[in-house]
C-alpha positions in Angstrom: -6.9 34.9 2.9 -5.7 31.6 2.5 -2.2 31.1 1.4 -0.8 28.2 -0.2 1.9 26.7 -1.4 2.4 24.4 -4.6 3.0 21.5 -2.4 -0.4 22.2 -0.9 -1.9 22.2 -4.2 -0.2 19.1 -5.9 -1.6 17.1 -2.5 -5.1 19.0 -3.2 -6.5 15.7 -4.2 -9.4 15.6 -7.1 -12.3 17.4 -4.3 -13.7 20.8 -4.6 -12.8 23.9 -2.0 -15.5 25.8 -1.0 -15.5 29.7 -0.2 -18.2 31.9 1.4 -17.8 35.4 0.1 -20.2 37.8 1.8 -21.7 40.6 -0.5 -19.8 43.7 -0.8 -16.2 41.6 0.1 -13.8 39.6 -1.3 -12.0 36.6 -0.9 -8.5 36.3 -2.1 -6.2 32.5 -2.7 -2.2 33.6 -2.3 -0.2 31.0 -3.9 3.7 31.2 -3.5 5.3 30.1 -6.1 8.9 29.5 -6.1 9.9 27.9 -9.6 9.3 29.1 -12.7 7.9 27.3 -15.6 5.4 26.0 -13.8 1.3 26.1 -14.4 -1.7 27.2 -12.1 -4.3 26.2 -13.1 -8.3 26.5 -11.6 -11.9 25.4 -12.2 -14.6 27.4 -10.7 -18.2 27.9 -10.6 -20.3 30.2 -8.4 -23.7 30.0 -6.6 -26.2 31.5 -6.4 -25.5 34.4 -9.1 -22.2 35.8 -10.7 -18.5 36.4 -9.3 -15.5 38.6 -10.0 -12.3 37.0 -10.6 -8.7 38.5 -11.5 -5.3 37.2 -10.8 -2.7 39.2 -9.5 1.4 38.7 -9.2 3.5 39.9 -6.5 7.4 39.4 -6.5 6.9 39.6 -2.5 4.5 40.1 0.7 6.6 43.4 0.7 6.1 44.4 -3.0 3.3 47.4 -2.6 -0.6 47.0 -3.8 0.4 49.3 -6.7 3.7 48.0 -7.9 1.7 44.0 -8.3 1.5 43.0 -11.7 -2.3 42.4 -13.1 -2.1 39.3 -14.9 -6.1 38.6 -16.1 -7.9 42.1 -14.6 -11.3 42.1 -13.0 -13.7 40.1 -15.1 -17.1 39.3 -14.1 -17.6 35.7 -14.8 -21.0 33.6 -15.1 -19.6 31.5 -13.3 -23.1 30.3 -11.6 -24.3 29.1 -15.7 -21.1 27.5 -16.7 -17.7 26.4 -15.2 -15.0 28.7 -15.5 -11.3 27.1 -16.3 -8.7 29.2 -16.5 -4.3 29.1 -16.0 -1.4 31.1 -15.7 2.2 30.3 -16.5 4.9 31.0 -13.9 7.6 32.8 -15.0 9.1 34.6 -12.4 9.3 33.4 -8.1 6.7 35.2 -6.3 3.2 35.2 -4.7 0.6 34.7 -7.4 -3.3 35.9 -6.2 -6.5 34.8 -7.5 -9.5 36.9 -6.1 -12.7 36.1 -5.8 -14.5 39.4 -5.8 -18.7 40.0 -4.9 -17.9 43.8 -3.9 -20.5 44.3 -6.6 -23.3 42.5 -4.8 -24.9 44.7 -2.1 -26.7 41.6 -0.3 -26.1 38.6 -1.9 -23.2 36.2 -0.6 -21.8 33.5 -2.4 -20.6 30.4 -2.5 -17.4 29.6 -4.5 -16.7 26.0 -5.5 -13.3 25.9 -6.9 -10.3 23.0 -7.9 -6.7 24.3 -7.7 -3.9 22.1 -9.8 -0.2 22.9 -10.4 1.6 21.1 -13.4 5.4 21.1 -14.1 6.4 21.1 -17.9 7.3 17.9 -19.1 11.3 18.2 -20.4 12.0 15.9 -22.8 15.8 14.1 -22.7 15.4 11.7 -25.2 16.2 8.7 -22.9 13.2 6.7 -24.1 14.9 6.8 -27.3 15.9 3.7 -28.8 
């Protein structure tokens, strides 16, 4: 578990994260978030074979398991052929999860090389207007 915040991620800098993901676990990225309009997006790519990923929301580290809201569900992704980009739109506060899931593999670990970004929406005022 490795929580984050947006701060963290703006100052992330252009380098890869790596995770090691033991067969038959997961590894999970917890990003509070706490305003909306906001995009998360990630890059990823596995080695040596596939990996699971699904993001989840949570309105709070109190919300239960079964109340969290399953934004993009379990997908297994060839991640270890071809890069896998992805993002999410904030629209509420709250704790927003990616997982990195290799539950399926009984005894192959993997690595995870991934690239977290956070963009605010650009509002427009006119003030560059002649």
């Amino acid at each position: 578990k490795l929580p984050l915040t947006v701060e963290e991620i703006m100052n992330f800098g252009e380098s890869n994260k790596e995770l090691f993901i033991k067969s038959s676990t997961y590894s999970v990225i917890p990003i509070t978030v706490t305003e909306m309009g906001l995009t998360i997006s990630w890059i990823f790519s596995s080695d040596p074979k596939s990996i699971s990923f699904s993001v989840v929301y949570q309105e709070s580290e109190d919300t239960p398991l079964d109340q969290c809201k399953v934004l993009i569900p379990m997908t297994r992704c060839n991640s270890h052929k071809e890069t896998i980009r992805g993002q999410v739109k904030v629209r509420n506060a709250g704790i927003y999860t990616l997982i990195f899931d290799n539950t399926f593999s009984r005894f192959i670990s993997k690595r995870v090389f991934y690239h977290l970004a956070v963009e605010r929406p650009v509002i427009y005022d006119g003030s560059d207007f002649p």
